[in-house]
PDB file of the backbone (N, CA, C, O) and the ligand in Angstrom, with CONECT records:
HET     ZN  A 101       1
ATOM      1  N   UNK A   1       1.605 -17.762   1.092  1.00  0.00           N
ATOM      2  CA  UNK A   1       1.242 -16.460   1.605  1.00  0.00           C
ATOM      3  C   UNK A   1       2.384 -15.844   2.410  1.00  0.00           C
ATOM      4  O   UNK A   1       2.264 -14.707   2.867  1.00  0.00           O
ATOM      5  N   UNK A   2       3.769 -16.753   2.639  1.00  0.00           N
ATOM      6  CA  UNK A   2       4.839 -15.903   3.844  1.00  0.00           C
ATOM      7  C   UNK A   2       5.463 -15.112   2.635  1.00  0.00           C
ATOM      8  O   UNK A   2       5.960 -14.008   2.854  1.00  0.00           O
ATOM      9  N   UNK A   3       5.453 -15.633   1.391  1.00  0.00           N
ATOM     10  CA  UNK A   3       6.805 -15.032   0.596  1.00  0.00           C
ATOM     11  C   UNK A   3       6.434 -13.422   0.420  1.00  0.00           C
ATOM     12  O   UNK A   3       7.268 -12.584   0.078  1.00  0.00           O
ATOM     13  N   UNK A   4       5.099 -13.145   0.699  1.00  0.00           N
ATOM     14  CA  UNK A   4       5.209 -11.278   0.707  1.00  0.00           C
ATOM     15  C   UNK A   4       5.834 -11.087   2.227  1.00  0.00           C
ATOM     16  O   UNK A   4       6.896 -10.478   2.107  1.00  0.00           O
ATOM     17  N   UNK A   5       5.639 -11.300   3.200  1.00  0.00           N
ATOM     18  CA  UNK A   5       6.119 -10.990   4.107  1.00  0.00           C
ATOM     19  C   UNK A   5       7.563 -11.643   4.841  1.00  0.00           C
ATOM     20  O   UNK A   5       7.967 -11.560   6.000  1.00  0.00           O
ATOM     21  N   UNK A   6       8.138 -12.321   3.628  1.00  0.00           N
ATOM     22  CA  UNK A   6       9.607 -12.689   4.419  1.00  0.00           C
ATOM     23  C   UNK A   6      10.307 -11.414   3.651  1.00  0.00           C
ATOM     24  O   UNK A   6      10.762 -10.487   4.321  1.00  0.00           O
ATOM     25  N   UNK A   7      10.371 -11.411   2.261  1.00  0.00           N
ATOM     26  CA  UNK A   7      11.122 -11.099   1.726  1.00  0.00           C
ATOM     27  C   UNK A   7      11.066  -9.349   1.827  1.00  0.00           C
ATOM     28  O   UNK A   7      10.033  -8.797   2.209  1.00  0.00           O
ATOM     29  N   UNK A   8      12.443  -8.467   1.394  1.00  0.00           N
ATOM     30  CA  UNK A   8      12.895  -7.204   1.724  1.00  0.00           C
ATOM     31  C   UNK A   8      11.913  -6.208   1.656  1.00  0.00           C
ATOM     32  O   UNK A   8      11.055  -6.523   0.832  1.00  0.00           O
ATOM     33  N   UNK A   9      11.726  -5.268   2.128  1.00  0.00           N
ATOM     34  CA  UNK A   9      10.176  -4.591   1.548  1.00  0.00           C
ATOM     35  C   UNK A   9      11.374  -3.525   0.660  1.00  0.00           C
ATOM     36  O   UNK A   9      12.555  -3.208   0.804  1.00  0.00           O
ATOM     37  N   UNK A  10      10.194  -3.211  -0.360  1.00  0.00           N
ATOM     38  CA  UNK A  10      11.118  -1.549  -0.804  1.00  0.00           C
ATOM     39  C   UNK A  10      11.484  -0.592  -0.258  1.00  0.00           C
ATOM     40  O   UNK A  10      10.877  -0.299   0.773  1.00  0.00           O
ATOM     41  N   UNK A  11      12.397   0.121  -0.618  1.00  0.00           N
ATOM     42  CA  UNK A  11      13.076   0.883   0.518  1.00  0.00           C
ATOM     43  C   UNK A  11      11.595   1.977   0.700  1.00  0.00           C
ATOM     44  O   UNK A  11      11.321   2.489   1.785  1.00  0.00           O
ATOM     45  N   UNK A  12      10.962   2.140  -0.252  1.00  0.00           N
ATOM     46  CA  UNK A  12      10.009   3.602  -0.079  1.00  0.00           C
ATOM     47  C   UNK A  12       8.779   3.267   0.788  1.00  0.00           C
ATOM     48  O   UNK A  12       7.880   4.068   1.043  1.00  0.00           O
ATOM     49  N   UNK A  13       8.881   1.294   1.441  1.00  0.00           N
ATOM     50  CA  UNK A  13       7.460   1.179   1.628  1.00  0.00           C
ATOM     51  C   UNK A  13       7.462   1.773   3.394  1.00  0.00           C
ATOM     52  O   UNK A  13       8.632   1.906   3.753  1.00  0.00           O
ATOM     53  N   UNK A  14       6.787   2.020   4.153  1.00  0.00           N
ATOM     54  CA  UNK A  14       6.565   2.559   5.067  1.00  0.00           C
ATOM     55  C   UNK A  14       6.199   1.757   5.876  1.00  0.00           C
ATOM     56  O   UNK A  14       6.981   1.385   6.751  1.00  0.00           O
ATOM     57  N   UNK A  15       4.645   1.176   5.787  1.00  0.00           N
ATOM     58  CA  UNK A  15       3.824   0.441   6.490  1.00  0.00           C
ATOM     59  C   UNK A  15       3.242  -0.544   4.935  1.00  0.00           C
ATOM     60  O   UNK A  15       3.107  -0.169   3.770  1.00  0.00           O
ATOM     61  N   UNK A  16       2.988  -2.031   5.657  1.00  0.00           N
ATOM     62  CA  UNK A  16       2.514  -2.645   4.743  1.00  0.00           C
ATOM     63  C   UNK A  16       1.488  -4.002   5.343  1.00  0.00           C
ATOM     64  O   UNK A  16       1.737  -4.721   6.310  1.00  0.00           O
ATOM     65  N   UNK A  17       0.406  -4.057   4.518  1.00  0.00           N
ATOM     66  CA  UNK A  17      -0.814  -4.586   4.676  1.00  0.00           C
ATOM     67  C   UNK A  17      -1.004  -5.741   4.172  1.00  0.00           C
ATOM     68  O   UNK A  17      -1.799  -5.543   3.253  1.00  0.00           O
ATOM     69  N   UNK A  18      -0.688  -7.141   4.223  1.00  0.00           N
ATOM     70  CA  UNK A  18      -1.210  -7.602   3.768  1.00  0.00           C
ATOM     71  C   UNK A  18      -2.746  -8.169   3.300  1.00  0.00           C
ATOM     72  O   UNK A  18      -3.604  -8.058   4.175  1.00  0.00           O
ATOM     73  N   UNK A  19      -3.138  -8.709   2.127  1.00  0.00           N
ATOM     74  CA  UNK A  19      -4.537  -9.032   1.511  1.00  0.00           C
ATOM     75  C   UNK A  19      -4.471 -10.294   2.181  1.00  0.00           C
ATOM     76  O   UNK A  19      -3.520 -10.937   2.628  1.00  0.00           O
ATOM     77  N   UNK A  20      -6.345 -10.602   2.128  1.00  0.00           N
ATOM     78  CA  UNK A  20      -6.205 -12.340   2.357  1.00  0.00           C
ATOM     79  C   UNK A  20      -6.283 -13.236   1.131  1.00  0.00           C
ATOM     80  O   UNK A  20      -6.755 -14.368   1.241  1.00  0.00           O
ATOM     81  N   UNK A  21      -5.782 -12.712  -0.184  1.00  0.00           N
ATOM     82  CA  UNK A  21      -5.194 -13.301  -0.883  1.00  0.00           C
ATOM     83  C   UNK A  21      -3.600 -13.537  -1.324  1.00  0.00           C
ATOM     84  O   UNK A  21      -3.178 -14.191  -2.277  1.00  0.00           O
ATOM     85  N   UNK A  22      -2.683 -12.615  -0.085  1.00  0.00           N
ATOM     86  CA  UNK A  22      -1.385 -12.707  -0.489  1.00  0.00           C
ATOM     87  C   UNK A  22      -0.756 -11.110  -0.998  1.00  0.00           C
ATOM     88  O   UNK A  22       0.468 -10.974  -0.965  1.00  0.00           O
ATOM     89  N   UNK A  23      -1.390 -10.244  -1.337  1.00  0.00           N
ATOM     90  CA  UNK A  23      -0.956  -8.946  -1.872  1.00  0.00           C
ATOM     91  C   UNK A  23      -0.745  -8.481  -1.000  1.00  0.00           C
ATOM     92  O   UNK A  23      -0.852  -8.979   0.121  1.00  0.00           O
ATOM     93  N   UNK A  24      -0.329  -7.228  -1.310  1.00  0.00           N
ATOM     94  CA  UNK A  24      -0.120  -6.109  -0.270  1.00  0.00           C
ATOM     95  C   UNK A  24      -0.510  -4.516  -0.764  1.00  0.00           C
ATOM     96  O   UNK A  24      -0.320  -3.861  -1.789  1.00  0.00           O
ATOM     97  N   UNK A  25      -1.152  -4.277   0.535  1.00  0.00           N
ATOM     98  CA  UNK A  25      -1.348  -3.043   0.753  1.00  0.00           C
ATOM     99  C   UNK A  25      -0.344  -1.766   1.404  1.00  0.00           C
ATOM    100  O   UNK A  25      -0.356  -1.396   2.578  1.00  0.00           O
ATOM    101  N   UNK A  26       0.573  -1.179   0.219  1.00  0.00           N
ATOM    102  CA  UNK A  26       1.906  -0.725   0.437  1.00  0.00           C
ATOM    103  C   UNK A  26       1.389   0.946   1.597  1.00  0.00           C
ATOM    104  O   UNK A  26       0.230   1.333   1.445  1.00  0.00           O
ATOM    105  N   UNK A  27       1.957   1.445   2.237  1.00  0.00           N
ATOM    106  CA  UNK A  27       1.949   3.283   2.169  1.00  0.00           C
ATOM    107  C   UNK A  27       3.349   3.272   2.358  1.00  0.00           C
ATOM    108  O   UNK A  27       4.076   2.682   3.156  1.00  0.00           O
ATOM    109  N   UNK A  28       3.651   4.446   0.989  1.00  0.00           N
ATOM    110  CA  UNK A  28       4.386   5.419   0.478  1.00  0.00           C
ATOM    111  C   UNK A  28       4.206   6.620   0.160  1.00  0.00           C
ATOM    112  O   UNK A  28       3.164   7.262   0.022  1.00  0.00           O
ATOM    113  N   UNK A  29       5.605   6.989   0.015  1.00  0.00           N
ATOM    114  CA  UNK A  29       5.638   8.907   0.011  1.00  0.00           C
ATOM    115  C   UNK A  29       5.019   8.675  -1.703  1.00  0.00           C
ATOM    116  O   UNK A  29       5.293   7.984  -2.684  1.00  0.00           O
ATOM    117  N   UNK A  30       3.858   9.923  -1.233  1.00  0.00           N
ATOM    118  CA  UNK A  30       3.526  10.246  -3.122  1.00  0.00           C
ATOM    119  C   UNK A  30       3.765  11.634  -3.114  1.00  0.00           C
ATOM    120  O   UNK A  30       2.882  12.472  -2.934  1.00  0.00           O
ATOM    121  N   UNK A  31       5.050  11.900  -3.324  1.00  0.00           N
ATOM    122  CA  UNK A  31       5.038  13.499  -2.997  1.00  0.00           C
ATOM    123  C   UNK A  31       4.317  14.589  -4.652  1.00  0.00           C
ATOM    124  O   UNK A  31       3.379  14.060  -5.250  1.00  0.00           O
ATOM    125  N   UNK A  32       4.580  15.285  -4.921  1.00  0.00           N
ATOM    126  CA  UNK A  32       4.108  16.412  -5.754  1.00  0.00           C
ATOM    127  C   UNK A  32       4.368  17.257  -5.292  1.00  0.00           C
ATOM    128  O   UNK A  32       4.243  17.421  -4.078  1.00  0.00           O
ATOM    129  N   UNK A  33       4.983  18.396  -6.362  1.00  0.00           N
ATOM    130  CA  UNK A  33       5.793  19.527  -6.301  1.00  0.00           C
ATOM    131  C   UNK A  33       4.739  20.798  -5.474  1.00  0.00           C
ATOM    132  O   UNK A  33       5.301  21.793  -5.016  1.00  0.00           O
ATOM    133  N   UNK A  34       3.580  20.682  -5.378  1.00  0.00           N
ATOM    134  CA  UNK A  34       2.360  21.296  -4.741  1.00  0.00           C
ATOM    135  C   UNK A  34       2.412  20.613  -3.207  1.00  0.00           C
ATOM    136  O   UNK A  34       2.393  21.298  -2.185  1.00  0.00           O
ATOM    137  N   UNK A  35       2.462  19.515  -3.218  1.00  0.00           N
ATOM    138  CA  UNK A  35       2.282  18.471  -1.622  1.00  0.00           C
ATOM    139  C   UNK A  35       3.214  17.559  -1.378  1.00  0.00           C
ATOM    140  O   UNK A  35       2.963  16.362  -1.241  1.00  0.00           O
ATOM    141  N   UNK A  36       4.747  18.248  -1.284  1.00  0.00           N
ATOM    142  CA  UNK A  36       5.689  17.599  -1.036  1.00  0.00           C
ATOM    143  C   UNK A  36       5.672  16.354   0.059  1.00  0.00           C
ATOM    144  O   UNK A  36       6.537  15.482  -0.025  1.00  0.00           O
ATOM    145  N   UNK A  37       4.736  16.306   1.007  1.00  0.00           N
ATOM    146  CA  UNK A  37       4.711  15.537   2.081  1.00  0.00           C
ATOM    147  C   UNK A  37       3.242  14.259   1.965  1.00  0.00           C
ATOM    148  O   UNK A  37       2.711  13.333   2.578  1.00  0.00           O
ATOM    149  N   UNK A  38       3.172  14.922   0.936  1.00  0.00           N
ATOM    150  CA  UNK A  38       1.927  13.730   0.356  1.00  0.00           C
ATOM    151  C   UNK A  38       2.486  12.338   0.832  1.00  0.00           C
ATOM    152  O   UNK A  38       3.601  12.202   1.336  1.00  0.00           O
ATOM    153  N   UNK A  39       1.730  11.479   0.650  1.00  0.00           N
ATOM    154  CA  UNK A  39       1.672  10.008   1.068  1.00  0.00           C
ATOM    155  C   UNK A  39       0.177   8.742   0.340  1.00  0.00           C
ATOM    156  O   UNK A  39      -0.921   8.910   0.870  1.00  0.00           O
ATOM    157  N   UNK A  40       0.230   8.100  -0.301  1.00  0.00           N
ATOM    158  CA  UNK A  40      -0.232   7.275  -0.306  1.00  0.00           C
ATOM    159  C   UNK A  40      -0.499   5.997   0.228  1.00  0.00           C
ATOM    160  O   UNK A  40       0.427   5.706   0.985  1.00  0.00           O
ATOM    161  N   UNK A  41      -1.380   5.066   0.174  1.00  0.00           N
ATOM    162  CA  UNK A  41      -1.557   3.904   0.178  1.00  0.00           C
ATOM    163  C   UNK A  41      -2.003   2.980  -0.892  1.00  0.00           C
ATOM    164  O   UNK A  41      -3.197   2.958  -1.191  1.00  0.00           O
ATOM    165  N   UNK A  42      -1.333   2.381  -1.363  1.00  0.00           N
ATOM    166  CA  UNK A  42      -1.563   1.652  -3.053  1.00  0.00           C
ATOM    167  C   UNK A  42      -1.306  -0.097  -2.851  1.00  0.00           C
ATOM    168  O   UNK A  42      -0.441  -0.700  -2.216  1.00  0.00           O
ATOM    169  N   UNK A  43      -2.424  -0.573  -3.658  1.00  0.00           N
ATOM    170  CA  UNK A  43      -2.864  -1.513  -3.323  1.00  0.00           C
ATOM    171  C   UNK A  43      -2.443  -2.467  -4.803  1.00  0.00           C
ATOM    172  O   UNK A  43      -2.870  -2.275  -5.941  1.00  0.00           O
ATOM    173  N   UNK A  44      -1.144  -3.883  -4.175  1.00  0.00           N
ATOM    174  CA  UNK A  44      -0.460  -4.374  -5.208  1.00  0.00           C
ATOM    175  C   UNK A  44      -1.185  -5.581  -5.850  1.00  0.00           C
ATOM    176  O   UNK A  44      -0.670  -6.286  -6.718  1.00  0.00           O
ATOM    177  N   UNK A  45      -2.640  -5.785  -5.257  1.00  0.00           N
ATOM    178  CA  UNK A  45      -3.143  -6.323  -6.244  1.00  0.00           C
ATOM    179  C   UNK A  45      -4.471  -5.827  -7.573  1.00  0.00           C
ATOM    180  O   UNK A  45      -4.985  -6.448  -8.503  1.00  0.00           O
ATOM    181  N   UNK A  46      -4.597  -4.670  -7.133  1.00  0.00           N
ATOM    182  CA  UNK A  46      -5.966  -3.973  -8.290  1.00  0.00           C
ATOM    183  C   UNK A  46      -5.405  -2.683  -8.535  1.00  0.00           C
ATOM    184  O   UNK A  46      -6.017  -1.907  -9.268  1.00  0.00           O
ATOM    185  N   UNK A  47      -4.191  -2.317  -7.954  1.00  0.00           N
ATOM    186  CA  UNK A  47      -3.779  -0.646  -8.185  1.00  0.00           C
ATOM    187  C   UNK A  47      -5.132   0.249  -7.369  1.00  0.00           C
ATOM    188  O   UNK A  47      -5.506   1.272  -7.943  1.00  0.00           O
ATOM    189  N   UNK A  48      -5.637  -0.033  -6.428  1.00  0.00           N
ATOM    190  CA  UNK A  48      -6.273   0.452  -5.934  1.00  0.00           C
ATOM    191  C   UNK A  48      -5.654   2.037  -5.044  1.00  0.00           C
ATOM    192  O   UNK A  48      -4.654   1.730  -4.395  1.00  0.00           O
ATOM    193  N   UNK A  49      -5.873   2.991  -4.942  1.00  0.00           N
ATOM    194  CA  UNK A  49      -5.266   4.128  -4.338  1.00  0.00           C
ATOM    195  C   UNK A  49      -5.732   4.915  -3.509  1.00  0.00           C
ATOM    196  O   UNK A  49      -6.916   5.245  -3.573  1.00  0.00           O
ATOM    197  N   UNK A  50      -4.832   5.425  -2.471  1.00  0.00           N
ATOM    198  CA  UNK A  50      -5.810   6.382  -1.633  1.00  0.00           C
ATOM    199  C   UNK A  50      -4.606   6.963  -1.150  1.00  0.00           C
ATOM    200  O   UNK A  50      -3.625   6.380  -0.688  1.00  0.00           O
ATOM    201  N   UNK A  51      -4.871   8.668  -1.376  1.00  0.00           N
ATOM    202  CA  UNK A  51      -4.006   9.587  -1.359  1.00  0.00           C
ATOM    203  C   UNK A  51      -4.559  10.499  -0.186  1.00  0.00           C
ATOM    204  O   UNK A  51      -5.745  10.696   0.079  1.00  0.00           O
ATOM    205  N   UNK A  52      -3.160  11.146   0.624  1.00  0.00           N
ATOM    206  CA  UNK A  52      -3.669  12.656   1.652  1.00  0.00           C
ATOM    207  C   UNK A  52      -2.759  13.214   1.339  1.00  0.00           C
ATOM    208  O   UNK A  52      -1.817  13.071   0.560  1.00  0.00           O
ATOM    209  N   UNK A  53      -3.354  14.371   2.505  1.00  0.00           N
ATOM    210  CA  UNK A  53      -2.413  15.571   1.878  1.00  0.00           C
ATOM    211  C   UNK A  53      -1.081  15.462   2.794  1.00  0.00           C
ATOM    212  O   UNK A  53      -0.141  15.210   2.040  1.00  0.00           O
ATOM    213  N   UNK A  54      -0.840  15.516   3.552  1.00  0.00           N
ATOM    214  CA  UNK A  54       0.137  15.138   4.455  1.00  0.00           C
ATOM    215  C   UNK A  54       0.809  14.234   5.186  1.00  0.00           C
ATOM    216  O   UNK A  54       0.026  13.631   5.921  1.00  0.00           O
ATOM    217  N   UNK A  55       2.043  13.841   5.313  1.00  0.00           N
ATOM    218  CA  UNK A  55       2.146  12.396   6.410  1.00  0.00           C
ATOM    219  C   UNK A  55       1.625  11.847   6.105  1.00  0.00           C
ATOM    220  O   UNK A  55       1.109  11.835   4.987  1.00  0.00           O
ATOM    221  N   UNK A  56       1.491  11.009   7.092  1.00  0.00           N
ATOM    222  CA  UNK A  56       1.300   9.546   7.188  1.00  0.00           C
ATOM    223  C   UNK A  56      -0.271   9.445   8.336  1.00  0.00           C
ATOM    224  O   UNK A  56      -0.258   9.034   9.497  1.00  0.00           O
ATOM    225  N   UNK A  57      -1.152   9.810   7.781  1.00  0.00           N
ATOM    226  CA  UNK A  57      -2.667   9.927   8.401  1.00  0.00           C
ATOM    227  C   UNK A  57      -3.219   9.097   8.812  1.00  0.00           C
ATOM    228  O   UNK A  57      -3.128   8.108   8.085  1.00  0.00           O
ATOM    229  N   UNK A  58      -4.028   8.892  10.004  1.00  0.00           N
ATOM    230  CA  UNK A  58      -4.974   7.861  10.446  1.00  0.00           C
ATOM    231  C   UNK A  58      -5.701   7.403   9.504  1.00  0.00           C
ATOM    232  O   UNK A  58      -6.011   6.216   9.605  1.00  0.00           O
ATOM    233  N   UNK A  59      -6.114   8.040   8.515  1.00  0.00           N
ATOM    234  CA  UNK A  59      -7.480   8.035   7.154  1.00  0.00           C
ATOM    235  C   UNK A  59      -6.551   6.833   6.473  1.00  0.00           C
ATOM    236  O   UNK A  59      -6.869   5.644   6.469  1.00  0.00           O
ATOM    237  N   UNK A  60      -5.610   7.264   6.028  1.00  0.00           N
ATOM    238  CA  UNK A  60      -4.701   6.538   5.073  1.00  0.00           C
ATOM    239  C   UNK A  60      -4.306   5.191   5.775  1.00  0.00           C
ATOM    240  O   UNK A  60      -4.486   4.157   5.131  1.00  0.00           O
ATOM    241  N   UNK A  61      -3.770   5.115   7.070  1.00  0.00           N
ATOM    242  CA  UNK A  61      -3.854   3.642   7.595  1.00  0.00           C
ATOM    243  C   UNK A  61      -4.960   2.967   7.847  1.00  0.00           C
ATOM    244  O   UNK A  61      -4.911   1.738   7.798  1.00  0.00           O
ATOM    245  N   UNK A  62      -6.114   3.596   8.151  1.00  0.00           N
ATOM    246  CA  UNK A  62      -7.434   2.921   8.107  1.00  0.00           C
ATOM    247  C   UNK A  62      -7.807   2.511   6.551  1.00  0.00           C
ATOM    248  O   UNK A  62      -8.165   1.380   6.222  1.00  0.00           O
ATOM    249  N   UNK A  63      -7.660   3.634   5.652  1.00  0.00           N
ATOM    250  CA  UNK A  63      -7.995   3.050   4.243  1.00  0.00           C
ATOM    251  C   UNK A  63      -7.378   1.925   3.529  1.00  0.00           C
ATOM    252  O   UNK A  63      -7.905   1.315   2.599  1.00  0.00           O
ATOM    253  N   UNK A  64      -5.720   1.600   4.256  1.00  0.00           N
ATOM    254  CA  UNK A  64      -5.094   0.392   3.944  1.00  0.00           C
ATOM    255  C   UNK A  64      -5.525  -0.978   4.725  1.00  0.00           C
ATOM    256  O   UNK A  64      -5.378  -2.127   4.310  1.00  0.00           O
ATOM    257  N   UNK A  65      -6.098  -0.553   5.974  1.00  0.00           N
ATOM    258  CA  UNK A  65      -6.545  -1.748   6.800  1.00  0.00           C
ATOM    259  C   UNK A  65      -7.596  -2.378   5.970  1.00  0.00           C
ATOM    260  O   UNK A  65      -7.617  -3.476   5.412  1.00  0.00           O
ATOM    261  N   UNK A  66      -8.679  -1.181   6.038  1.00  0.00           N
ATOM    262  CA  UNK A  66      -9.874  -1.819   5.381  1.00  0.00           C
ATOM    263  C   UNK A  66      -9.506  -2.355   3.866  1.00  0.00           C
ATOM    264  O   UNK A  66     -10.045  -3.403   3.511  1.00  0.00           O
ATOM    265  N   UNK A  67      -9.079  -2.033   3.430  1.00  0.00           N
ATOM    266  CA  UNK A  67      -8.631  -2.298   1.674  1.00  0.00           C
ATOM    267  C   UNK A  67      -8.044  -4.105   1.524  1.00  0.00           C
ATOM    268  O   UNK A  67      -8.395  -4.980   0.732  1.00  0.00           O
ATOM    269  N   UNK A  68      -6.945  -4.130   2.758  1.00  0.00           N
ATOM    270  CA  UNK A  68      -6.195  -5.405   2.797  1.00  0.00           C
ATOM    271  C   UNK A  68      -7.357  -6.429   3.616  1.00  0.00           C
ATOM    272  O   UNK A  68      -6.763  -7.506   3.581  1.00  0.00           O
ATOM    273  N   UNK A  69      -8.165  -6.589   4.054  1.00  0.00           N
ATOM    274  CA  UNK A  69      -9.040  -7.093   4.293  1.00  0.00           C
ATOM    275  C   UNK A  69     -10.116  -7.282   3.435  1.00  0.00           C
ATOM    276  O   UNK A  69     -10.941  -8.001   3.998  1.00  0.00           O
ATOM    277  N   UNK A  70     -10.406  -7.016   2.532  1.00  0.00           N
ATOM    278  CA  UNK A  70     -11.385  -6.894   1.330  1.00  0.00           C
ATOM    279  C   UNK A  70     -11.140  -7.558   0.197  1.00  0.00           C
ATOM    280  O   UNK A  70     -11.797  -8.506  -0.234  1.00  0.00           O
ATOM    281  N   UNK A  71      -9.700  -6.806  -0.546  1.00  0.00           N
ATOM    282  CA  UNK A  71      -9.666  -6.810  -1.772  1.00  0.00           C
ATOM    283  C   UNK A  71      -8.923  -8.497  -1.859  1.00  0.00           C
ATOM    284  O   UNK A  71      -8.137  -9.148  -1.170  1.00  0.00           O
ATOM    285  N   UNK A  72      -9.888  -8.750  -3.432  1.00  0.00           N
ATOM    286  CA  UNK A  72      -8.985 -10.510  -3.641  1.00  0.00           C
ATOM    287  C   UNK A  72      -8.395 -10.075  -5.182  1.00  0.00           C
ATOM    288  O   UNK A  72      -8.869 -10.812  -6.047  1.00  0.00           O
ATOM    289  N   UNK A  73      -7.890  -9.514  -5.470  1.00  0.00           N
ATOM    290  CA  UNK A  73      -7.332  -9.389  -6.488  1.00  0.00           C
ATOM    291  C   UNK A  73      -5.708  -9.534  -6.370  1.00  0.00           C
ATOM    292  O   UNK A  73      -4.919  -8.793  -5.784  1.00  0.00           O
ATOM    293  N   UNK A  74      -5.502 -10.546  -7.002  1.00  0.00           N
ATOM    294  CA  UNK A  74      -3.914 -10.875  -7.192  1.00  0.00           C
ATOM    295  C   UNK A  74      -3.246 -10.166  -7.759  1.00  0.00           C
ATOM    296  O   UNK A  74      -3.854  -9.380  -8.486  1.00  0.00           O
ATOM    297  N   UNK A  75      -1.590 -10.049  -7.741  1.00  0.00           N
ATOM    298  CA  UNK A  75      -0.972  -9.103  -8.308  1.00  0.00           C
ATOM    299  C   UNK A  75      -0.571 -10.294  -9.532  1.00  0.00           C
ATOM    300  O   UNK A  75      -0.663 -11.521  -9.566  1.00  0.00           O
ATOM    301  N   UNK A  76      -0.154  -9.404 -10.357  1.00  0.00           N
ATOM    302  CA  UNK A  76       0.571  -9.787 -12.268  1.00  0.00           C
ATOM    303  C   UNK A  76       1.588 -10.397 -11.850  1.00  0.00           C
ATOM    304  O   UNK A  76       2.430  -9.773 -11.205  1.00  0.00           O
ATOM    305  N   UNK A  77       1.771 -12.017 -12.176  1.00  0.00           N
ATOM    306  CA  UNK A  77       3.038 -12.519 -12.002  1.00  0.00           C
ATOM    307  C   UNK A  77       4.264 -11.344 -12.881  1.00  0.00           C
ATOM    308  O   UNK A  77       4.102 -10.745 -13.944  1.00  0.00           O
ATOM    309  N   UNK A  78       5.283 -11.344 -12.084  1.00  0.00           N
ATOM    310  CA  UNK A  78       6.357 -11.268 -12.347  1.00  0.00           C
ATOM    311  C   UNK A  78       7.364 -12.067 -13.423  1.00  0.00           C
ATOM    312  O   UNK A  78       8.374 -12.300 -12.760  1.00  0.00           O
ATOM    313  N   UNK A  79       7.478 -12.378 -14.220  1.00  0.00           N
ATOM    314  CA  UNK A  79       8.397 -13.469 -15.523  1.00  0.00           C
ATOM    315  C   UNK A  79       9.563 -12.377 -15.912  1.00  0.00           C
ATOM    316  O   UNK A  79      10.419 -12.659 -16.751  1.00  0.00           O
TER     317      UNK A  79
HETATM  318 ZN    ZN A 101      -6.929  -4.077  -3.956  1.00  0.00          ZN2+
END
């Protein structure tokens, strides 16, 4: 469970959540040419998503808290 949290995060990730199975619950910029300042929170083991309209929102860090506490879905090995 350390190897999500030793290793580099992506440069785009912001804040990150881990699952209590080991995943992570990323927030990143989801911009769109309509909501340049958009932001998500996307979830690296079910593709789970939760989008606002602006920044970086209380809604959106609460929706990653609760999400990384919940979800047991593993992410797709890598080969
Ligand atoms: Zn999930």
């Amino acid at each position: 469970m350390t190897s999500q949290t030793t290793t580099t995060w992506p440069t785009d990730v912001l804040y990150r959540f881990l699952t209590i199975v080991g995943a992570t619950v990323d927030v990143v910029p989801a911009p769109t040419v309509a909501v340049p300042d958009r932001h998500a929170a996307v979830c690296r083991g079910c593709d789970a998503r939760h989008t606002n309209a602006i920044g970086v929102s209380h809604d959106l860090m609460e929706w990653a808290q609760t999400h990384s506490e919940t979800c047991r879905a593993l992410p797709r090995p890598t080969i």
